[in-house]
N, C-alpha and C positions, 0 to 999 in steps of 0.2 A: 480122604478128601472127596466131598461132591462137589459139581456145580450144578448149574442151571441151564435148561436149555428151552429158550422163549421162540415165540412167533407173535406177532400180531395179524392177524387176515384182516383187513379191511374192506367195507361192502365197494362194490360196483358195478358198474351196468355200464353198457353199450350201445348204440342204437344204429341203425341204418336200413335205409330207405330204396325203393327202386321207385324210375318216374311212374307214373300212373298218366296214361295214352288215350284220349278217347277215340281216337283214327285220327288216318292221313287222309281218308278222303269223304271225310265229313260233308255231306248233301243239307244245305238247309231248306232243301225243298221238299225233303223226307219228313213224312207223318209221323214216322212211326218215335217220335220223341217221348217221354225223354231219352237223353243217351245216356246210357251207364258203361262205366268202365272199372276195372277195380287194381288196384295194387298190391304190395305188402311192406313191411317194418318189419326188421329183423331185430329182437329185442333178446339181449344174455346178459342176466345180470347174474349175482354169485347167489348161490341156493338162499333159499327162506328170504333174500332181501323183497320187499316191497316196492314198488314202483309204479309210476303214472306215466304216462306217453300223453303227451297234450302236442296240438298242432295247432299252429297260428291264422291269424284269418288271410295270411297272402302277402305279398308285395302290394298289389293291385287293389286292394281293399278300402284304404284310409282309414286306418289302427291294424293295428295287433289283435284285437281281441271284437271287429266289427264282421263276425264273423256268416251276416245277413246278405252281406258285400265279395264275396269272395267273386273275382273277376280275373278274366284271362284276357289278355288284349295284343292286340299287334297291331302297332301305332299308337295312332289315338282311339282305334275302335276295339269293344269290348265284347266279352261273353259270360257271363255269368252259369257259375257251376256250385256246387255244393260235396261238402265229402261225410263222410259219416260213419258210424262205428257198427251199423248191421246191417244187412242185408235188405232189409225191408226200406230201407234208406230214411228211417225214420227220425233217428238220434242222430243229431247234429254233433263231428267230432272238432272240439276246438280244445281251450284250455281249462272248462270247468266252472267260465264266466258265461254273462250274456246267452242264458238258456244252450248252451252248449256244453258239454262233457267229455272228459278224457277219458284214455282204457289205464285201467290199475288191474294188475295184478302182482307174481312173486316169483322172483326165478327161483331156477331149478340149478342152477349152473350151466346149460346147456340153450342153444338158441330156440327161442320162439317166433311163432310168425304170425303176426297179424295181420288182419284183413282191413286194408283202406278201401269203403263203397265209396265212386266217385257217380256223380249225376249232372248232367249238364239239363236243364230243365227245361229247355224252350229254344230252338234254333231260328225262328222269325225274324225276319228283318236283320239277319245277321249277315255283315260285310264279308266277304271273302278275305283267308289271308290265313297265315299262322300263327296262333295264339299262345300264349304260355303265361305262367307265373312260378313264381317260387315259393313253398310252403316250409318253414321252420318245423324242425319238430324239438321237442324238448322231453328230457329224459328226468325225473326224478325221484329221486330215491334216497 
């Protein structure tokens, strides 16, 4: 007598985030703009799967995908920041619409960490106060 002895593996992935800070004590009287700050994404998905990492344009924004808008605000006043997929802060990271691009790559099994460049662009005329937003991020694969 044999039998059989099955498994199915199915693909997966995981994702998670640390906040991305650009200071506590942010001077807008300070030259030396823009500000950069950076984070990271901890991405594990199961070996060989494929995957995208897209991020939304904000709470703050007005859409999901207006990602020209990303804005931090506390109240009713705003700041305007931008996040990005390189160092040179040149490639806008969103979800692969609207001249914006996601990171794709493949896991390994094992975590990966990406690099969130954040850039705040211009601190003028900006109100005093604590600013925040919230950024989705979405996993797919």
């Amino acid at each position: 007598t044999t039998f059989q002895v099955t498994a199915t593996v199915i693909t997966s992935c995981n994702v998670s985030g640390a906040a991305l800070n650009f200071g506590n004590t942010v001077d807008p009287l300070n030259t030396s703009v823009p500000l950069d700050a950076t984070s990271t994404l901890t991405v594990t998905c199961s070996n060989t799967t494929p995957y995208a990492v897209a991020l939304n344009a904000g709470l703050n924004a007005g859409g999901a995908s207006n990602f020209t808008a990303r804005t931090m605000k506390s109240g009713a006043n705003t700041l305007g920041y931008q996040l990005y997929l390189d160092s040179g802060r040149t490639t806008v990271w969103g979800d692969g619409t609207a001249s914006s691009s996601s990171k794709s790559g493949t896991g390994s099994g094992s975590a990966q960490t990406l690099t969130v460049y954040g850039r705040v662009p211009m601190l003028a005329n900006v109100v005093p106060g604590s600013y925040t937003d919230t950024v989705t991020v979405t996993i797919t694969y």
